[in-house]
C-alpha positions as CSV (number, residue, x, y, z in Angstrom):
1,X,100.8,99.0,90.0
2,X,102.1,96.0,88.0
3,X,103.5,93.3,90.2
4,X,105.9,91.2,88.7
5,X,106.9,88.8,91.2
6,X,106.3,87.5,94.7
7,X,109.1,85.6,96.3
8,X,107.7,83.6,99.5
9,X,110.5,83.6,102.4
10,X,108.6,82.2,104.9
11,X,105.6,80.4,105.9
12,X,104.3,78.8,108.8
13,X,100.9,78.4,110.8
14,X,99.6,80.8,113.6
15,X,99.5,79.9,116.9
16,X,101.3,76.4,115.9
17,X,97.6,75.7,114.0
18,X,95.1,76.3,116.3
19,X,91.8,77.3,115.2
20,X,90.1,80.4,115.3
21,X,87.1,79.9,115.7
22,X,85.1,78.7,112.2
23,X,87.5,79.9,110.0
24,X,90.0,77.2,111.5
25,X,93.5,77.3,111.6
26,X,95.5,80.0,109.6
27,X,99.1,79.9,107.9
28,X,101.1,83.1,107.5
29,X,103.8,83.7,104.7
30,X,106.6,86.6,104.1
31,X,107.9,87.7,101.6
32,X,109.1,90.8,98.9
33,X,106.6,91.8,96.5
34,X,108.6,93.1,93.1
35,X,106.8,96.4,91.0
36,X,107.7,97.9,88.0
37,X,105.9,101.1,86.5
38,X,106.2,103.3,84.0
39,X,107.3,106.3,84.7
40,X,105.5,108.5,81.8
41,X,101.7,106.9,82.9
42,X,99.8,109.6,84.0
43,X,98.6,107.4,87.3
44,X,102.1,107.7,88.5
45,X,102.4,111.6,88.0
46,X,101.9,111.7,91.8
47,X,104.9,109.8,92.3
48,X,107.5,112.2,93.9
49,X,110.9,111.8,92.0
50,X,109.7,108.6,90.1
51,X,111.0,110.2,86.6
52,X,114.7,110.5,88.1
53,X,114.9,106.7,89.6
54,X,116.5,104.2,87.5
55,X,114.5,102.3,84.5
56,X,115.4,98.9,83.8
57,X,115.8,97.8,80.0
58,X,112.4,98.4,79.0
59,X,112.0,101.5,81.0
60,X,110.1,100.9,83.4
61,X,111.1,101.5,87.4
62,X,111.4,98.4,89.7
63,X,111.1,98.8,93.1
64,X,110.1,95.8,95.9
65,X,108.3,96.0,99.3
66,X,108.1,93.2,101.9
67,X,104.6,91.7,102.7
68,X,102.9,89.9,105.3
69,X,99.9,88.0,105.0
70,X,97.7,85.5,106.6
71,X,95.1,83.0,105.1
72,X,92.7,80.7,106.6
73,X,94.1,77.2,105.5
74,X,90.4,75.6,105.4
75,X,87.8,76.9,103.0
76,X,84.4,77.4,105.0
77,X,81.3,76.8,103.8
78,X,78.3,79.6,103.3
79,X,76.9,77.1,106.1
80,X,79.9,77.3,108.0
81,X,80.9,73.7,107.3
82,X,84.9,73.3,106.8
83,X,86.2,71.6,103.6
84,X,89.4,69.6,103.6
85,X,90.9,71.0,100.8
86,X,93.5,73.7,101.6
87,X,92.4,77.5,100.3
88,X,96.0,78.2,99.4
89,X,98.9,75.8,98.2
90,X,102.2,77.1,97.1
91,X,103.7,73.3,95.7
C-alpha cells in the first residue's frame, strides 16, 4: 500500500533512557500513517467495500492508521560496540 505521509505526534525515550541491554537506550514515536490506493488494482480486489469509499482528486482512496514504534537510539556494532551517532533523527 502506498504511504503518503507520516506525521510524528510524539516521541520520547523508554524507560526515561535506560539501556537495554546492548542495544542501549530506545526512543518511541506516535503518530498517523496516511494511505492512498487505487481502488481498480487488482491487489486491492480483497478490499471489502473499497470501490464505494470516497476517491480524492486523482482517484485514489485515502485512509490513515495510527502507529507506534520504537528504535534503538544507538547503532550497535556486528561486534557489539555502540556508535555515538543516533540510528534515527527526525530534525
Amino acid at each position: 500500500m502506498p504511504v503518503t505521509a507520516l506525521d510524528v505526534h510524539s516521541r520520547s525515550l523508554v524507560l526515561d533512557g535506560r539501556p537495554f541491554g546492548a542495544a542501549g537506550a530506545y526512543e518511541k514515536f506516535a503518530g498517523t500513517l496516511h494511505f492512498a490506493v487505487d481502488p481498480a488494482h487488482p491487489l486491492h480486489a480483497g478490499i471489502t467495500d473499497l470501490k464505494l469509499a470516497p476517491r480524492g482528486s486523482d482517484g485514489r482512496v485515502e485512509f490513515q492508521s495510527a502507529i507506534y514504534f520504537c528504535f534503538s537510539i544507538f547503532k550497535v556494532s556486528l561486534n557489539g560496540e555502540q556508535d555515538a551517532a543516533p540510528m534515527v533523527r527526525f530534525d
